[in-house]
Each structure stands twice: as C-alpha cells, then as structure tokens.
C-alpha positions in Angstrom: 31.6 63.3 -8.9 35.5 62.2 -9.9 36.3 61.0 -13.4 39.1 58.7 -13.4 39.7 60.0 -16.9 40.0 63.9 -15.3 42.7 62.8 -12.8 44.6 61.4 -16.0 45.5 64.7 -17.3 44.4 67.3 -14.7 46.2 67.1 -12.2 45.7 70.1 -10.0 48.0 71.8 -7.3 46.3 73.1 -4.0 47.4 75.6 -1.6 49.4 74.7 1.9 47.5 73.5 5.2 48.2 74.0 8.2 47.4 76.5 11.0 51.8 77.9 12.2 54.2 76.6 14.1 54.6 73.2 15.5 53.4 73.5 19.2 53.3 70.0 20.1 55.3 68.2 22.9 56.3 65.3 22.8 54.8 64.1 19.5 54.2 60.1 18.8 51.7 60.4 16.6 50.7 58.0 13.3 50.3 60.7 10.6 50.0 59.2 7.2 48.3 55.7 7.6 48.0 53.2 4.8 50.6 53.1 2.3 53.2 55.7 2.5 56.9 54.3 2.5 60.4 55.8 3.0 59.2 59.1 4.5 61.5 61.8 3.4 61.2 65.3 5.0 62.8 68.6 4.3 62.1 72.0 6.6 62.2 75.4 4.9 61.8 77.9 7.8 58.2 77.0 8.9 57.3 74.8 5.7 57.9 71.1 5.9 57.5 69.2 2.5 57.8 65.3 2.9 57.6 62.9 0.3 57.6 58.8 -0.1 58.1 55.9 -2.3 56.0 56.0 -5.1 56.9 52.2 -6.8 55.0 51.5 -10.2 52.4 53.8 -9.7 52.4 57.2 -11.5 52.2 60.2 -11.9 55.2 59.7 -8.5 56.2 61.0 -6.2 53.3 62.9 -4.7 54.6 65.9 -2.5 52.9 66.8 0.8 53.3 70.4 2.7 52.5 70.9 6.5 53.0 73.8 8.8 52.4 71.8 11.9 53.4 68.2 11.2 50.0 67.0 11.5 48.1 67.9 9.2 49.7 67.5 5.9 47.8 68.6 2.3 49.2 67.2 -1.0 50.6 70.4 -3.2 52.1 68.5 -6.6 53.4 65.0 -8.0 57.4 65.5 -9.0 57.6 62.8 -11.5 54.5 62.5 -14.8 55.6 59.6 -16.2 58.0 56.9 -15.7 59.1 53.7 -17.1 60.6 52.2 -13.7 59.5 51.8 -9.7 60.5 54.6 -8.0 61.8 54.0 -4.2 63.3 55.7 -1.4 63.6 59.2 -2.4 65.1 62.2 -0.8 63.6 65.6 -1.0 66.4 68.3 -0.6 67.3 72.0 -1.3 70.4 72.6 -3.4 70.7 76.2 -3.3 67.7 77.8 -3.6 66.1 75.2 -5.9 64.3 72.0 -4.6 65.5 68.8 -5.4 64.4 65.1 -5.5 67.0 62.1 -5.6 65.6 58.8 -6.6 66.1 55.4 -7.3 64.4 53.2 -9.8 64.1 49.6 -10.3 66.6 49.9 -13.5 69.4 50.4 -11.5 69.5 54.0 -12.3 69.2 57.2 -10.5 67.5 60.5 -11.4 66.2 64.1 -10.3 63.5 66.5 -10.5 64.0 70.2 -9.6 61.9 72.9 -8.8 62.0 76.2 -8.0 58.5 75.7 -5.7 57.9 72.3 -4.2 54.0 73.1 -5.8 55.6 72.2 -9.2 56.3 72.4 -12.2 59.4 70.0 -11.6 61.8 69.4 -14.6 62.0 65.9 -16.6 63.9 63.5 -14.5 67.6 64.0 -15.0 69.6 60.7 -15.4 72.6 61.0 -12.7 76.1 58.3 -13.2 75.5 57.2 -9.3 74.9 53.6 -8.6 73.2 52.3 -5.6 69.4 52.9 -4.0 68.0 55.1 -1.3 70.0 58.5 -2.2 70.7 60.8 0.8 71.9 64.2 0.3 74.6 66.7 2.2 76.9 69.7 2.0 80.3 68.9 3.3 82.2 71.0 5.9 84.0 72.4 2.3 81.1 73.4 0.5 81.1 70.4 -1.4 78.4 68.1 -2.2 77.5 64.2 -1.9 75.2 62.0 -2.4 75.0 59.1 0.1 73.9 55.6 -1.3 73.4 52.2 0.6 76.1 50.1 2.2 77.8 53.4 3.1 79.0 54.5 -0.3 79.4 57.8 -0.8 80.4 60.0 -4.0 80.8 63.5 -4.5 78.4 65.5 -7.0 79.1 68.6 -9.2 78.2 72.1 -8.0 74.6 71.9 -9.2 73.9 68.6 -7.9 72.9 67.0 -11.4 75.6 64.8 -11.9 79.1 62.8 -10.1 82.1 64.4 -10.0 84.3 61.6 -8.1 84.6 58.2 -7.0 82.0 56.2 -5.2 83.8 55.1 -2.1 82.6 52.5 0.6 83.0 55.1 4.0 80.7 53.6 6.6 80.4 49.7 7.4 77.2 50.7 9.7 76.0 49.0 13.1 76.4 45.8 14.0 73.0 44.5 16.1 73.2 41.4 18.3 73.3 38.4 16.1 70.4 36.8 17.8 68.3 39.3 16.8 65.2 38.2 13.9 66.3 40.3 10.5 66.2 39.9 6.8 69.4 40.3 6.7 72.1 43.4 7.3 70.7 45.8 4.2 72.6 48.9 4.7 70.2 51.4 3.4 68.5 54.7 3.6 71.0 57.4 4.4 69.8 60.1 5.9 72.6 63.4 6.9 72.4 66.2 8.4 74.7 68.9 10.7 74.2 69.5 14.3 76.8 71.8 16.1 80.6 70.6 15.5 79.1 67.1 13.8 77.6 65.8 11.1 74.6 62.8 11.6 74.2 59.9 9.8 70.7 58.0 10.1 70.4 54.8 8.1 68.3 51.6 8.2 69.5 48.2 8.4 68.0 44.7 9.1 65.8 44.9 5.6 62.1 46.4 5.4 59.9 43.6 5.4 60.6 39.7 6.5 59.9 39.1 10.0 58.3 41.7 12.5 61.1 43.0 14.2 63.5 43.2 11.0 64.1 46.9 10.4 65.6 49.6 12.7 66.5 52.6 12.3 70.7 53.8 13.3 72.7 56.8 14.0 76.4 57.8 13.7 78.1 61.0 13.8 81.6 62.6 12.3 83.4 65.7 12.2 83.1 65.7 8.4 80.2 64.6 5.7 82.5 61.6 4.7 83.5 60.2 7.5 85.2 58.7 9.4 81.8 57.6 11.2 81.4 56.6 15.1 78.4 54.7 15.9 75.7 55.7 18.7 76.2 53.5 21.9 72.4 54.1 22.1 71.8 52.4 19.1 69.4 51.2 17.6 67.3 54.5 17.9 63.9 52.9 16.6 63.5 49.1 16.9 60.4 46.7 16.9 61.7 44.0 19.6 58.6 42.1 19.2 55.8 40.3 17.3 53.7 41.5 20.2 54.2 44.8 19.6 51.6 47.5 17.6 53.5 48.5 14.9 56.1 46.2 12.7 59.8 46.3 11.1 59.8 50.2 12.4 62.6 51.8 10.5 63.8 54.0 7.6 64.1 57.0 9.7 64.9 60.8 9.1 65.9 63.2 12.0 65.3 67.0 11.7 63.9 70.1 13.7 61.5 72.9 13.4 62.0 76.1 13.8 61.5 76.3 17.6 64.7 73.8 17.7 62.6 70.6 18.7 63.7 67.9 16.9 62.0 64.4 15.7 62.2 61.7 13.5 60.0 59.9 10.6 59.8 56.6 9.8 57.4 53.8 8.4 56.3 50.5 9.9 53.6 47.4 9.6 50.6 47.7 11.3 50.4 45.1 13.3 48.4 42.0 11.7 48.2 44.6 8.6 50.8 44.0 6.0 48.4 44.8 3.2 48.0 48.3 4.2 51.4 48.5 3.2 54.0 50.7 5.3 52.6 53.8 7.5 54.5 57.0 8.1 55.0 57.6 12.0 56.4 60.6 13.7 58.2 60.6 17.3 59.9 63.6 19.3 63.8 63.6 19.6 65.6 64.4 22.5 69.3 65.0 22.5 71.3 63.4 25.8 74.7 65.0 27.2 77.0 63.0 25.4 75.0 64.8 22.0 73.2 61.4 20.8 69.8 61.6 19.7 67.0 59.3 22.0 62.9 58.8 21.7 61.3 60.9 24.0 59.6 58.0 25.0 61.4 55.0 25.3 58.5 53.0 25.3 58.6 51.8 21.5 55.8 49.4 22.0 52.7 51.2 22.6 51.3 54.6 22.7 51.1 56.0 19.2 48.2 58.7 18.9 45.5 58.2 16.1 43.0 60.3 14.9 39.3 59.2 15.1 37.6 59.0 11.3 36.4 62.1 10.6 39.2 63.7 11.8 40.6 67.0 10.2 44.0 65.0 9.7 42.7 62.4 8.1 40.5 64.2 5.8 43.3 65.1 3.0 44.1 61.5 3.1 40.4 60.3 2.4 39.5 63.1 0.1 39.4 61.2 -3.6 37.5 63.6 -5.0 41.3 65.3 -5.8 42.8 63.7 -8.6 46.5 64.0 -7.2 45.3 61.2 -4.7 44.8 59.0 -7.8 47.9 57.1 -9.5 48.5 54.7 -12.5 49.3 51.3 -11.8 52.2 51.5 -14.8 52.1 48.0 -16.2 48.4 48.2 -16.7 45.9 45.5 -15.6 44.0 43.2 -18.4 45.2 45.5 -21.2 43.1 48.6 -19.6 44.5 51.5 -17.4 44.3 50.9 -13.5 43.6 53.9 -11.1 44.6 53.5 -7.6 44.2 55.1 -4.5 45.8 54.8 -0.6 43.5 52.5 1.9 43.7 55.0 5.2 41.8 52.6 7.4 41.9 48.8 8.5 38.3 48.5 7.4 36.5 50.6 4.6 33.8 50.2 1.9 34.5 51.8 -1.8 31.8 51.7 -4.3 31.9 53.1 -7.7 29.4 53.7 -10.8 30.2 53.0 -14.7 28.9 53.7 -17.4 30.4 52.0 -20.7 29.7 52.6 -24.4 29.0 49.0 -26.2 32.4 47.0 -26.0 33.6 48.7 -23.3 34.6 46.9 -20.2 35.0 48.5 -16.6 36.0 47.0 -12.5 36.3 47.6 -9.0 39.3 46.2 -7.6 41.3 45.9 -4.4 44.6 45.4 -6.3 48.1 44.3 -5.0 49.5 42.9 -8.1 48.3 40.9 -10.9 49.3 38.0 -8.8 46.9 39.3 -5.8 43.4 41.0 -6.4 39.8 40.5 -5.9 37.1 42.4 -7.8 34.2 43.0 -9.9 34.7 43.2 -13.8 31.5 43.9 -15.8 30.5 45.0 -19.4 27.0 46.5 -18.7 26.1 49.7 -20.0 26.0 51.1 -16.4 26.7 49.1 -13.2 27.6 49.2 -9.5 30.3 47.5 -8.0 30.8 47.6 -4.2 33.5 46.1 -2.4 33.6 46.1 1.5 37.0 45.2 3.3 36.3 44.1 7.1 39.6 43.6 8.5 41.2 41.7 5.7 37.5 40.0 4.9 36.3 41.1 1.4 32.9 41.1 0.4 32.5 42.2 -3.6 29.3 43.1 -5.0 27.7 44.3 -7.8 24.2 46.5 -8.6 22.3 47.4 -11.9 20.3 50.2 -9.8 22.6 51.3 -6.9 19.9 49.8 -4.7 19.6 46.2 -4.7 22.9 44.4 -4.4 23.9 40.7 -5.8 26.7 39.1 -3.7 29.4 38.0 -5.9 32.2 36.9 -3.1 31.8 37.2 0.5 34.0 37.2 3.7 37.5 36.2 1.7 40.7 36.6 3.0 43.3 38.9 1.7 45.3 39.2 4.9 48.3 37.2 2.7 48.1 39.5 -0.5 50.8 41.5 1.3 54.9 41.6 0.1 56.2 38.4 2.2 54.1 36.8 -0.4 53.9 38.6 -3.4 57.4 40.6 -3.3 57.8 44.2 -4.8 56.5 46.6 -1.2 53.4 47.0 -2.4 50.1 47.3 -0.3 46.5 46.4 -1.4 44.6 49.1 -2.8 41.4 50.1 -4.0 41.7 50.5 -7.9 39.8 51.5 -10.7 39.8 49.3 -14.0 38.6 51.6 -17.4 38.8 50.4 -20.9 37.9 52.7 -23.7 34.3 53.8 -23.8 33.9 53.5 -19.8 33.5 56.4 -17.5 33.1 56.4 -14.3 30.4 58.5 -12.6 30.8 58.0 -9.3 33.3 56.8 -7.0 33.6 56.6 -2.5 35.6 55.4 -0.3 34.1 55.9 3.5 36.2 54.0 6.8 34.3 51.3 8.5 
C-alpha cells in the first residue's frame, strides 16, 4: 500500500529498463501518454535520458532512462523544491557532467548538475540569461551557448553555469502561410545539434495550445552554432493541418540519433478531443533527403501512431503508483492542505483511495486542474473511501464507509473544458490526493477503463 506521506520524503531511485539497442524501423509510436510536455532527450552511447516540463508540481523535473526508446523507467527527480513553474527544460552533457537548463515562471533561469542522471543533482544554480525554453550547444570553437526563444542566443562560460556575453537576436525563424490557424508566431523551443559540416536548429512556432493546428515544429541549418541560419524548404517538419486529425497542435520537437545512426524526433501534442490529459510525448523516425534536410518517415502526419494495449509492458512504469517518484506536489497547496498528484495515462480510468484521519483531520480524492477546475470528494471521517471514475471526460465521484457499498455523490459531469484554453497555465487534469495533518492514506489505485 503507498503512503502519500512516504513519497514526501523518500523518494527512491530505480535501476535502468530496457532490453539494448534500438531495433525498430520506422518508429511512430505514442510513448508517454497523458501529461508529459516539452520532451527533451539526450543520448549517451546507448543510454537515452529524456525529461519534460514539470510546471508547479514538485519534486520537478522527473528524469526518465530508456535503452530502446520504448520503454522508458523513471531513475530520479532533478529539482526537490521550487518556488516557481518550471517549463521547457533541456537535458544536456557539459563535459562529462549532466546538465539541466530551465525556465521558471519568475522570469529566471537555472541548473542542476549531476555526475549520474540517477541523482543526486546540485541546488538549482541561478544563471543571468533571460528568455524561456533554453537550448544548449558547443560551437565550431569550442565555445558554448545557450539558445533562448525568438532566436536569441548568448554565450556561456566554460562550465556552463553562468553568461559570459551578450544576448543577441540571430534567427528571425520561419515564416508559415498566413492563412494558416495559430496562436500567434511564438518563437520557442530551440533545440541544436551538429550533423556533418552543419549545425541544426529545431524550434517551435505558432504557440502550444489555442486552436488545433497551432504548433509545429521547424528546422534550419548553419555552418556555425550562431548563425547565420537558412530555413528548411521542407518546412514545417511536424504540423497538425487539421481539427480532423488524431493528435493536436503537434510541436516542440527534438531531433537526435542512436547509436546505429537512425535518427528521430520527439515532440508532444493534444489528443484529439482530450485537452485535459494535457500534452503527450510522441516519437517518429527521421529520414535525411539528398539536399541533407531532415523529413518524417512517414509523411502521413494524420493517422497511424502505434499504442500499446493496457497492460502493456510500456505502459506499466507509467501506471505503476506504488513508486513515489510518480507522485508530485501541487506547490501552491489546495484548501490549506498538501496535494499529491499523479499523471492520467489513459482517456478513461477509475482511482480509488482509503483514509484514515485522526479527529480534526480532513482528507480528498480529486481530479485536479487548478483551484479554478476540480471535482472531488472531501471528507472528515475517521476512515473513508472515495472513488472517482472518469469515462471519457464523464466523472462519477463516490464515497464508501466499508469499501463495499458505495453512495453516489456526483455522476456523469463534464470536465472535457477543465483543460488550458480555459483555465490557462498548460496544465492537465489529474488525479490528486488532498492530506491534512492526522490523515493517512492506506490505500491508493488507479486502473485504465
């Protein structure tokens, strides 16, 4: 059985998954659904390590290790505790050291280093660069910069902890037809890396949310790491052209290869009628034409994504909340009492946990977006059940003194609108635990519908 109150201050680090080297053709293949925005991936040898947005919810930054870029196992969270949303991060190597670049809601940006991406990382380390959505590279020199959005760019010191030069505007980015539905331009998410005689610049533009076919995901390449840049004629690289489509405002991309020299990209996306999942992490295969641009393998960007069945092995890290580095802090607090939270996987689910609470203690099963947008149970029995079941957007919330006979407190309501078009901030909707002092929880599952 978990205790919410464990996962508080034990968080524990696993070993690496994964079975060798990346065999896979062809790969188009969803492989972290639910809420797991601004994928960013790093390959050592054989190792990949990806990590994503992590927002108001702490301990951040949780760090994922695969060896076959399915099946992923989380190994460590990078950041313990924060006073600011974290967003958009890039996971590097600077020298032999890992590093993580990251922006918070304060305006400020920071890193954690670590010697093994299984922890421990340092404190964050405040770094004079303005801007969101760091991306890291060495320069044809030896030097180092850190990429920021709307193309600004500004040279770091040898160990990668601090500026050491101006932050200069070097790439305007792409511009798509103007017919086409956006949130606007948004610059963002540099991603670089060197391929032969050039150096790649990925970025996202047409903002992450807003209408379905907003994002995309763009490439340009240069002779050097600042420029100047020349823009893909293949452009845009990933692109949701339509409403109709299966996945939504597709973008935020980062291109890279294994060790077998096959390349491929991640991004995130909507599902499709599913904004309160909140963004998924996708994976496609990368094939380079004779002109040296990168293009899908499959050009078809409407259909075809592979998903596991429940129960599946790849799944199972996701699902498994019996580890307490799947649980995170909701920062602000909800009702004056910590909120635990964990990542929906599947369109439909039931969660149900068990409480029991000393006298004045109060305890709750939520499906939490914000304090704007959340249904749950709250109750201050001595022990209780609360069960929620989502059905495709349909909650039904109930609540048991036995486990066995159930009282219906709400049934069938929509949440399909508790999603960021709404409610702002990127978040998704996700099943949380509410714990004053006194309450414990015995109990807690989550099983897909």
């Amino acid at each position: 059985m978990l205790s919410i109150a464990t996962a508080a201050t034990a968080l524990m680090t696993m070993g690496c998954g994964g079975n060798g080297n990346v065999a896979q053709d062809n790969i188009k293949k969803v492989i972290f659904p639910g809420d797991y925005p601004d994928p960013s991936i790093l390959r050592v040898g054989d190792d990949f390590y990806m990590t994503h947005s992590s927002f108001y919810y702490y301990p951040g930054l949780l760090v994922w290790h695969s060896t076959d870029l399915v099946n992923w196992e989380p190994i460590s969270r990078a950041v313990q505790d924060q006073k600011y949303s974290i967003f958009a991060p890039e996971i590097c190597m600077v020298g032999d050291k890992f590093y993580i670049y990251y922006p918070t809601s304060s305006g400020l940006n920071f890193v954690v280093t670590a010697d093994d991406p299984h922890g421990p990382w340092s404190e964050p380390i405040l770094i004079d660069v303005n801007g969101i959505d760091p991306g890291h590279v060495y320069a044809e020199d030896g030097k180092q910069y850190l990429y920021t959005n709307n193309g600004h760019a500004i040279e770091l010191t040898a160990d990668g902890l601090a500026a050491a030069g101006e932050n200069n505007k070097v790439y305007d980015g792409w511009q798509y037809p103007e017919e086409w539905e956006t949130e606007g331009f948004w610059l963002e998410s540099p991603k670089l890396f060197k391929r032969g005689e050039y150096y790649y610049l990925v970025t996202a533009e047409g903002g992450t949310a807003g209408p379905a076919t907003s994002h995309m995901v763009v490439v340009a390449r240069s002779k050097s790491a600042v420029g100047p840049w020349e823009n893909s004629p293949y452009n845009p690289l990933v692109h949701t052209y339509s409403a109709d489509e299966e996945w939504w405002s597709k973008g935020h991309g980062t291109l890279f290869d294994d060790a077998d020299g096959n390349w491929y990209v991640v991004y995130h996306s909507y599902r499709n009628g599913y904004y309160t999942l909140g963004r998924t992490t996708i994976i496609e295969s990368v094939v380079w034409n004779e002109e040296g641009w990168p293009m899908l393998a499959d050009q078809n960007q409407s259909e075809g994504f592979v998903e596991d069945v429940e129960g599946s092995v790849q799944y199972a890290k996701l699902r498994d909340f019996h580890n307490p580095l799947m649980w995170s802090k909701w920062e602000p607090g909800f009702e004056g009492n910590p909120l635990w939270t964990i990542t929906a996987v599947d369109r439909s689910y039931q969660v149900t946990a068990e409480y029991e609470l000393a006298e004045g203690a109060e305890a709750g099963l939520y499906l939490f977006y914000s304090e704007k947008a959340y249904i749950g149970v709250k109750a201050s029995d001595s022990h209780f059940f609360v069960r929620i079941t989502n059905k495709a957007n349909k909650v039904t919330t109930e609540k048991s003194l036995d486990g066995n006979e159930w009282t219906v407190v709400e049934e069938g309501v929509d949440v399909s609108s508790y999603h960021h078009n709404n409610y702002k901030e990127f978040l998704a909707l996700r099943p949380s635990v509410m714990i004053s002092e006194g309450a414990t929880v015995k109990a807690f599952d989550y099983k897909a519908l």
